[in-house]
MARTIVEX-66808 format. One record per atom (N, C-alpha, C): residue number from 1; atom name; x, y, z. Coordinates in steps of 0.05 Angstrom, whole numbers, plus 32768, in hexadecimal, padded with zeros to 4 digits. Last residue first. Example, Ala and Ser with C-alpha at 12.3 -4.5 7.8 and 13.67 -1.06 7.14 Angstrom:
2
PT / 2 / N / 8101 / 7FD3 / 808E
PT / 2 / CA / 8111 / 7FEB / 808F
PT / 2 / C / 8102 / 8001 / 809D
PT / 1 / N / 8108 / 7F8E / 809C
PT / 1 / CA / 80F6 / 7FA6 / 809C
PT / 1 / C / 8108 / 7FBE / 809C
END
This chain:
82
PT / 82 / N / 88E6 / 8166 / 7E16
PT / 82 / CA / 88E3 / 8154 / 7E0D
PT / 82 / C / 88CD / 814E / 7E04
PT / 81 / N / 88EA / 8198 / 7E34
PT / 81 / CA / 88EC / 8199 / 7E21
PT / 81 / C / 88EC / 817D / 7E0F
PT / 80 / N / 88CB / 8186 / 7E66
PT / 80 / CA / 88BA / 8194 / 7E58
PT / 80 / C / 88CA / 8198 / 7E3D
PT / 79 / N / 8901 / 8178 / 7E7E
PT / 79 / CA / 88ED / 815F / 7E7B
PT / 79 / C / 88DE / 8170 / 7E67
PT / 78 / N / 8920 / 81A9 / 7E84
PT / 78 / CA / 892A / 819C / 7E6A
PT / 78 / C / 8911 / 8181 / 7E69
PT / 77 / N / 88FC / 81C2 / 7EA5
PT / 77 / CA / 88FE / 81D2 / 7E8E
PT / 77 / C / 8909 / 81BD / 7E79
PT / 76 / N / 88FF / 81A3 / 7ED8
PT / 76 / CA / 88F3 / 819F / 7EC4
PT / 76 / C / 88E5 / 81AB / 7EAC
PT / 75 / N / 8935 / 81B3 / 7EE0
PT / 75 / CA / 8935 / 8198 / 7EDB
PT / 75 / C / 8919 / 8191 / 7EC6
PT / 74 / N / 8931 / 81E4 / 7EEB
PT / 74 / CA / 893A / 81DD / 7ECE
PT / 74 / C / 893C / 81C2 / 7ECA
PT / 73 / N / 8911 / 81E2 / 7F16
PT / 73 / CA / 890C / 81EF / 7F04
PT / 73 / C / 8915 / 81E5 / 7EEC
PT / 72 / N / 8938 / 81C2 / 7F42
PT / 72 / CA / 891E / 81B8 / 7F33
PT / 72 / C / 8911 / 81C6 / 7F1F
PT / 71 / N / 8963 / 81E8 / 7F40
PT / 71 / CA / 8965 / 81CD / 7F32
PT / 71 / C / 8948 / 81C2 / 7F29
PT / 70 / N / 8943 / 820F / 7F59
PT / 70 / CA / 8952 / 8216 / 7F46
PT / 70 / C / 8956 / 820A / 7F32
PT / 69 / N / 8934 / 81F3 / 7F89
PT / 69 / CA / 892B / 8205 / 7F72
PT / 69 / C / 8927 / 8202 / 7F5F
PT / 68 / N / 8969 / 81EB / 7FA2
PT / 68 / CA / 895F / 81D8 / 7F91
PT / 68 / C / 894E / 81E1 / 7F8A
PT / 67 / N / 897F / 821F / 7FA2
PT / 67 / CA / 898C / 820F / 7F8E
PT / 67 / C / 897F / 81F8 / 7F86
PT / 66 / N / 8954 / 8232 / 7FCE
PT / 66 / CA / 895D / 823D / 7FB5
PT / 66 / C / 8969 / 8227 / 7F9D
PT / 65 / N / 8968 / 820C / 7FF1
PT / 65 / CA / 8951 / 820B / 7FE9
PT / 65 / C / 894E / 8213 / 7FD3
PT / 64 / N / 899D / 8222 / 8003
PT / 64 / CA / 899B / 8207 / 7FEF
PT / 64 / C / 8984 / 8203 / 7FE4
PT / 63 / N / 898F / 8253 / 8013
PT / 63 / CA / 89A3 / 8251 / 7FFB
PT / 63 / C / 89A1 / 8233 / 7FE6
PT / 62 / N / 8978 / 8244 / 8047
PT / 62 / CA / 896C / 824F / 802A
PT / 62 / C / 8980 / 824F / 801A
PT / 61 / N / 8999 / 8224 / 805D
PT / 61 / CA / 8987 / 8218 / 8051
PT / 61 / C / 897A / 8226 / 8041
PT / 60 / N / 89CE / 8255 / 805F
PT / 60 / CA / 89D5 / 8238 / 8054
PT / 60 / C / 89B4 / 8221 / 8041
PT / 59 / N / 89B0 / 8272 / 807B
PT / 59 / CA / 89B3 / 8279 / 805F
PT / 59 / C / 89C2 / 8261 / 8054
PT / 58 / N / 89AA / 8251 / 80A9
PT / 58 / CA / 8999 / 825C / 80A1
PT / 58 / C / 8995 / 8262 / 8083
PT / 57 / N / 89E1 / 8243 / 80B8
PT / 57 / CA / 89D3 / 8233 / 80B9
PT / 57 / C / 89BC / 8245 / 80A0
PT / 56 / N / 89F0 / 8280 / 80CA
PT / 56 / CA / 89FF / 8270 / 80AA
PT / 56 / C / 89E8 / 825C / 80A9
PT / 55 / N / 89D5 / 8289 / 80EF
PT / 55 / CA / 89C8 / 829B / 80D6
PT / 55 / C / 89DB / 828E / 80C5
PT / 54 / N / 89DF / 826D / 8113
PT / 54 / CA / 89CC / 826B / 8111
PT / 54 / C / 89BD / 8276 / 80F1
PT / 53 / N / 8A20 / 8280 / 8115
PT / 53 / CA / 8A1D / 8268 / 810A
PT / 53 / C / 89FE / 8260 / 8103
PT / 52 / N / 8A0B / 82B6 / 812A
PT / 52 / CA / 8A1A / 82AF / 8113
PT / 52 / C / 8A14 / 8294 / 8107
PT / 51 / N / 89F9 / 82A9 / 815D
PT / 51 / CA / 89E6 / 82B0 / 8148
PT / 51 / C / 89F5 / 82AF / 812D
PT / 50 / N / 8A29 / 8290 / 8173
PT / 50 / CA / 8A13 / 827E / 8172
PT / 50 / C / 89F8 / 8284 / 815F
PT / 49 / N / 8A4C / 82B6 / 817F
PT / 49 / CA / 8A53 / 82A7 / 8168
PT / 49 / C / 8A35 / 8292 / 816D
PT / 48 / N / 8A29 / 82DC / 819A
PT / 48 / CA / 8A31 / 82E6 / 817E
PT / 48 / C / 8A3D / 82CC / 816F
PT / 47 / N / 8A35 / 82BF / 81D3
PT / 47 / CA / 8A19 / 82C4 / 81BA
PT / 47 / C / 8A19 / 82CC / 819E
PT / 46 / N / 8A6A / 82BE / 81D5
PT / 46 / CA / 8A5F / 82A2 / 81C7
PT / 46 / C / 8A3C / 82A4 / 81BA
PT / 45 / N / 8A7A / 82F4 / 81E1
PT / 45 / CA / 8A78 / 82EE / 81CC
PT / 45 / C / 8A70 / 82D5 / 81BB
PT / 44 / N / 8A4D / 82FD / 8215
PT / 44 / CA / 8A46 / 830B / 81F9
PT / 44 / C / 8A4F / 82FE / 81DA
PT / 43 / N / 8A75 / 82E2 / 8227
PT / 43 / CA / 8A58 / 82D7 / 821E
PT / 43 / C / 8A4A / 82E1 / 8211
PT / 42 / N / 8AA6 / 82FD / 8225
PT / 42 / CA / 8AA1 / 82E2 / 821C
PT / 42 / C / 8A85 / 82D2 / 821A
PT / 41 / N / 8A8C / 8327 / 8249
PT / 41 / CA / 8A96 / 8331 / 8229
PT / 41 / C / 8A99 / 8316 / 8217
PT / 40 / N / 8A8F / 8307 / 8276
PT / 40 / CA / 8A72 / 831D / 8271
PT / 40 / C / 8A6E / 831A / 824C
PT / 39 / N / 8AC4 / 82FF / 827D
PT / 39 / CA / 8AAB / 82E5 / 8280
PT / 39 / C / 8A8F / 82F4 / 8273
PT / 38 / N / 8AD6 / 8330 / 828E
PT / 38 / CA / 8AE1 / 8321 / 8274
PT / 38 / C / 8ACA / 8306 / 826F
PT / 37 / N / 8AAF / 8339 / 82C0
PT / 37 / CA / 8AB1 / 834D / 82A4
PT / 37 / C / 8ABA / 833D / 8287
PT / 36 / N / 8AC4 / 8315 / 82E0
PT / 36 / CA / 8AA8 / 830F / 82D6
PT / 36 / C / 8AA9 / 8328 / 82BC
PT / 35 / N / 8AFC / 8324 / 82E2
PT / 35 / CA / 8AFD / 830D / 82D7
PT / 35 / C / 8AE5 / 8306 / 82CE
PT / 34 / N / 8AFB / 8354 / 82F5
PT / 34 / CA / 8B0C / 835A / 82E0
PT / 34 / C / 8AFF / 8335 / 82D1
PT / 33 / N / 8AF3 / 8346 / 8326
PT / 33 / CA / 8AE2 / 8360 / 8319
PT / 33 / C / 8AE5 / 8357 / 82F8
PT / 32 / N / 8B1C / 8327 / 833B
PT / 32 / CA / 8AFE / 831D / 8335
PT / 32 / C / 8AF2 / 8331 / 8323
PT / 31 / N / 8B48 / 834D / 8337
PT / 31 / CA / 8B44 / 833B / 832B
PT / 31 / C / 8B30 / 8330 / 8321
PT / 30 / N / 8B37 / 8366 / 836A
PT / 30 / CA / 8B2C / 837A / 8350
PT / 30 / C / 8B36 / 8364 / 8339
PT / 29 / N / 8B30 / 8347 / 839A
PT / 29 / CA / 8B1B / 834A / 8382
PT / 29 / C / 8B19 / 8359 / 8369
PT / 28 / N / 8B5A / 8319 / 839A
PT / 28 / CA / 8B63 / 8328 / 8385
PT / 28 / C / 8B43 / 8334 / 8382
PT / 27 / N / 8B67 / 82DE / 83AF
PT / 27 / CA / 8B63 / 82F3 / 83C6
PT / 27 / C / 8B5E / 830D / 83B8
PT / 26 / N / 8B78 / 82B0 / 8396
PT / 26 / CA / 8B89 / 82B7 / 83AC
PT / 26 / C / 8B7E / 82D9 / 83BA
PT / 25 / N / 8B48 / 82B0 / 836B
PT / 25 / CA / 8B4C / 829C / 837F
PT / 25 / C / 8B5F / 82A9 / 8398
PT / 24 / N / 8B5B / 82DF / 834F
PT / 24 / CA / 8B48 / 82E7 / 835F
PT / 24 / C / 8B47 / 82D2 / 836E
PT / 23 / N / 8B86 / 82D3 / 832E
PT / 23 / CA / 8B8F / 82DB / 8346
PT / 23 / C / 8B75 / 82EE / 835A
PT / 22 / N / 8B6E / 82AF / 8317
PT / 22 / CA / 8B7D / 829B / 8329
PT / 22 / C / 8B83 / 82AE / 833A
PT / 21 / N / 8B4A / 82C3 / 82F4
PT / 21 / CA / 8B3D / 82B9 / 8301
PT / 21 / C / 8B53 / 82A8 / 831E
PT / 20 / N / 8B77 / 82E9 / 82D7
PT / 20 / CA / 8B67 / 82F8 / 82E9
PT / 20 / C / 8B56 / 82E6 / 8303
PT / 19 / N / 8B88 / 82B6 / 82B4
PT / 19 / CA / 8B97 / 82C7 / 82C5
PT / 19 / C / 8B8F / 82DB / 82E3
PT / 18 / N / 8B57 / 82B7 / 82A6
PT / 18 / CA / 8B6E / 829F / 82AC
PT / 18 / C / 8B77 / 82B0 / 82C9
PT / 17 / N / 8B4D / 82D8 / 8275
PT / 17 / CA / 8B3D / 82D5 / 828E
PT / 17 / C / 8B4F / 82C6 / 82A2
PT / 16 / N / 8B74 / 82CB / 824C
PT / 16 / CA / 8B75 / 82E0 / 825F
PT / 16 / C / 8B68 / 82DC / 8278
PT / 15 / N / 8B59 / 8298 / 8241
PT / 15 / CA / 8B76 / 828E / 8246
PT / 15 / C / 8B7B / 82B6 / 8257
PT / 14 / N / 8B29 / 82B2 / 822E
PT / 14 / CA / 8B26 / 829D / 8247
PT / 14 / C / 8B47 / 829B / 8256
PT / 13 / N / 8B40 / 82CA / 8205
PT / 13 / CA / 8B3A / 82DB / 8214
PT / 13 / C / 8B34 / 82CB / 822F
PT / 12 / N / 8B50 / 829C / 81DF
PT / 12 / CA / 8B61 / 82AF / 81E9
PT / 12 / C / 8B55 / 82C0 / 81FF
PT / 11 / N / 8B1D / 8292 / 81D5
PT / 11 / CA / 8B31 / 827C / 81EB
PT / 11 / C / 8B3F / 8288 / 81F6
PT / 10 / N / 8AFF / 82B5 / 81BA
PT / 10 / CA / 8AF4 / 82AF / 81D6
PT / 10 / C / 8B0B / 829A / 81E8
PT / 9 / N / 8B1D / 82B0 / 8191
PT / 9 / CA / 8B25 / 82CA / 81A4
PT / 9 / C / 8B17 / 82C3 / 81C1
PT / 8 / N / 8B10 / 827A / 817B
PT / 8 / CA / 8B2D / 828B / 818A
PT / 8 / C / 8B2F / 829C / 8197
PT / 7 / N / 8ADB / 8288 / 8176
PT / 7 / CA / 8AE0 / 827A / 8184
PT / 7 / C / 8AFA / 8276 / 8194
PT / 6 / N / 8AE7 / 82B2 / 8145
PT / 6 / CA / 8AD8 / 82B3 / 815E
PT / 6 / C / 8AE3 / 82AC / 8173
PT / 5 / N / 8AFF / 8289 / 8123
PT / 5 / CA / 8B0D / 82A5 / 812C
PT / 5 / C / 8B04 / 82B1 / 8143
PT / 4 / N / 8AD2 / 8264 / 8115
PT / 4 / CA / 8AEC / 8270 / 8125
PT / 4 / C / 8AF6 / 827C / 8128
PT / 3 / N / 8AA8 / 828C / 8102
PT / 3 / CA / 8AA8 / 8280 / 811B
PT / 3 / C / 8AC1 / 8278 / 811F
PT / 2 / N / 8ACD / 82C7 / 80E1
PT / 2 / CA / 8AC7 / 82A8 / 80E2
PT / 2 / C / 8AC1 / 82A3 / 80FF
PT / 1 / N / 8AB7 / 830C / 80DC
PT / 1 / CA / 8ACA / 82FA / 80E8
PT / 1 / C / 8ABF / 82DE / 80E8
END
């Protein structure tokens, strides 16, 4: 799943929490119950999108490292052919 897509579900599920958190204000604990649980599952899921993005970052710099490499290799495969 894309960090966004993530990040949506975590809104969508805040825009649920919502609900639960207004009618634990008027007096609701099984509301409250209901509202640190959905809060629980939403931090679970901003950790998951925080190692995600940690591990694109990651294979993003090895990937480029690679390529420049790569480049510097044949860059100076064609100097040596001169």
């Amino acid at each position: 799943m894309s960090v966004e897509a993530n990040v949506q579900k975590m809104i969508d599920d805040l825009n649920s929490a919502l609900v639960d958190a207004v009618k634990h204000d008027k007096g609701n604990s099984a509301a409250g119950t209901r509202g640190r649980k959905a809060m629980q599952a939403i931090k679970a899921d901003a950790q998951g999108v925080r190692k995600q993005v940690q591990n694109d970052k990651n294979n993003w710099v090895k990937n480029n490292s690679l390529l420049d490499s790569n480049i510097h290799s044949s860059a100076l495969e064609w100097i040596r052919s001169y």
